[in-house]
C-alpha angles and dihedrals in degrees: 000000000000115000093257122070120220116218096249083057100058084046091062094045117098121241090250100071088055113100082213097037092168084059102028091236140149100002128201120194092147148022099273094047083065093052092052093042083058100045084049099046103102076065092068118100110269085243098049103043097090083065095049101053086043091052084042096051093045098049086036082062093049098053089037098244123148111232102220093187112117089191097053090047089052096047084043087053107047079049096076 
């Protein structure tokens, strides 16, 4: 998978993969879709952050990515 997704192609992802699934938003099938779901996060709506980084954290885990963020890993934190 390149490190863009085409429309068609986000189409074609579950839910399940979207750090936002509910809004289809900021999805993250590989690695390097983490990475980028981290470098976007201060994008992310100020309500919905503590899910993102929680949905970041646990697919960073997955894929086996450090997340190096010191604010994801706060709001994924307080979100426990």
């Amino acid at each position: 998978m390149t490190d863009r997704l085409s429309y068609k192609n986000k189409k074609e992802l579950p839910d399940s993969v979207y750090g936002l699934p509910e809004r289809r938003e900021y999805p993250m099938p590989d690695a390097a879709h983490v990475r980028a779901a981290e470098a976007y996060f201060r994008y992310c709506p100020e309500d919905l952050k503590p899910r993102l980084a929680t949905a970041i954290v646990e697919r960073a885990r997955e894929y086996g990515v450090d997340v190096e963020s010191p604010t994801v890993l706060s709001y994924a934190r307080e979100s426990r």
